[in-house]
C-alpha positions, 0 to 999 in steps of 0.5 A, a space after each residue: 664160604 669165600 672159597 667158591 664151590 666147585 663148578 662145572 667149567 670152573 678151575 683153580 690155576 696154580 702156579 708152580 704146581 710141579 712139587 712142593 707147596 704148589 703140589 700140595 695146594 693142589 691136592 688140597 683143593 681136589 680133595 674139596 673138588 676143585 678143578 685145578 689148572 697145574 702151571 710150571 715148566 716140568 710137563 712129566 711133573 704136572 702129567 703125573 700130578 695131573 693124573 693122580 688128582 683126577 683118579 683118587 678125587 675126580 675132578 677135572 685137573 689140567 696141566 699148561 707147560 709154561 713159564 709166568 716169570 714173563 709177560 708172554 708165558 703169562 699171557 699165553 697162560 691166561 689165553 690157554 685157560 680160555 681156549 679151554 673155555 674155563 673160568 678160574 675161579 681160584 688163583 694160587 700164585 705160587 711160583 718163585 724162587 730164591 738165593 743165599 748169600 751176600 748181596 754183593 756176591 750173587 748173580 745180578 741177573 739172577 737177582 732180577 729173574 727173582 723180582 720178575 717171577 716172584 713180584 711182577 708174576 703176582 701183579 700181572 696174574 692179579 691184573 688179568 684174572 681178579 677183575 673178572 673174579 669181580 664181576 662175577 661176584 666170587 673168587 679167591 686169590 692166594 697168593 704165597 708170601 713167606 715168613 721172611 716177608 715180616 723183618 728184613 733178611 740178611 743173606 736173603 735180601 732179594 728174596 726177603 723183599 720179594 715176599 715182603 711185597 708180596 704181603 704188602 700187595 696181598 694186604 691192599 688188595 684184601 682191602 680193595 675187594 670188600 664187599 666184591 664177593 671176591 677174597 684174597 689171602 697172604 700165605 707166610 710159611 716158615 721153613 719147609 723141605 721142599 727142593 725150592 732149598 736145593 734150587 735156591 742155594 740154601 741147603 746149607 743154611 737149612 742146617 742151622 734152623 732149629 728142628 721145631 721151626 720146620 712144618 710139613 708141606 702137607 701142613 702148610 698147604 692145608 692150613 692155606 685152603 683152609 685160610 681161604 675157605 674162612 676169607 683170612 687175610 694173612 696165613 702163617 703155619 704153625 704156632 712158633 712161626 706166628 710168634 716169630 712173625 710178630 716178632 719179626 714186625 715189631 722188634 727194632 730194626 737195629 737190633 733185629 739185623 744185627 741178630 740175624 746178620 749172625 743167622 743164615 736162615 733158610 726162608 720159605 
């Protein structure tokens, strides 16, 4: 399967692991015996996390208290896994944020904090630790997009963009790595209760997304694992959020922001 099997001094690092969808990703490959490597600034989070994967699964799960939103905390990142003489094998590129409102309204700086966590930290993650996913002929890669990736975002415009990136970058690099032994996987999922709502500004906006359009993080992350153990190229959880994705690509642009520019949907 393009999901490596586990390994002996073989890790997945994943991102943004302290709660939501990370967390959940995390659980997912534990339960299939992955060693994990869990990455975010809230080190109690990660310890508990930490200690319940090696106690329900037993696999190896390692914590690193750090921050990918820069190129040091990256590089430390990496250089901790080696210290640790592990191989990562599967890399979960997870972390990121967003905001809600007009463009013209929000913070600047933190606009731009966005495209560094959520664009750069993918790009510089994929650079340190695909090549040697390469060489050794196996790995897999994935890395979250969002359904808003598929059709412009009014009111989410930063972060609409970031994960349209995000898709764009994890499409090309599909195609790079064929015939490497080495997968890479876009997950796009809807709206999903996570704190990543309350962070981003968004509870309110949450309000007004129809009830059949939210999935569970359990669901979301389950439906990536699985993603990656069949190779797939793009992910998107849940039946009506796929229509919506498709909808989202081929609508006329026009049309579609004016209908959206009525919403105040609530993204990843």
């Amino acid at each position: 399967m393009p999901l490596p099997p586990p390994a002996t001094g073989s890790t997945s690092l994943v991102t943004g692991a302290s709660s939501g969808i990370g967390a959940e990703i995390a659980r997912a490959l534990a339960r299939r015996g992955q060693g994990v490597t869990l990455v975010a600034r809230r080190a109690e989070r990660l310890e508990e996390l930490s200690r319940e994967l090696s106690e329900e699964h037993g696999v190896r799960a390692e914590t690193i208290a750090g921050d990918v939103s820069t190129p040091e905390g990256r590089g430390e990142v990496v250089a901790e896994i080696g210290r640790r003489r592990l191989q990562t094998e599967v890399l979960v590129n997870n972390a990121g944020f967003g905001s809600g409102g007009r463009f013209h309204e929000l913070d600047r700086e933190r606009e731009v904090e966005m495209v560094a966590l959520n664009v750069e930290a993918v790009v510089d993650l994929c650079g340190r630790l695909v090549p040697e996913m390469v060489v050794r002929g196996r790995g897999a890669v994935l890395n979250v997009a969002s359904s808003a990736a598929f059709q412009p975002l009014p009111r989410q415009a930063t972060y609409g963009a970031t994960k349209a990136f995000v898709l764009s970058f994890t499409d090309a690099l599909t195609s790079d790595l064929a015939g490497t032994g080495v997968t890479a996987t876009a997950l796009c999922p809807g709206p999903v209760r996570t704190e990543f709502l309350e962070s981003s500004g968004l509870t309110d906006e949450a309000e007004s997304v129809p009830s059949f359009l939210w999935t569970k993080t359990g669901f979301v992350a389950e439906e990536a694992v699985k993603g990656m153990e069949r190779g797939k190229r793009v992910v998107v959880p849940g039946r009506f959020n796929a229509v919506g994705a498709l909808a989202g690509q081929h609508a006329p642009r026009g049309l579609l922001l004016r209908a959206l520019g009525l919403l105040t949907p609530a993204g990843r």
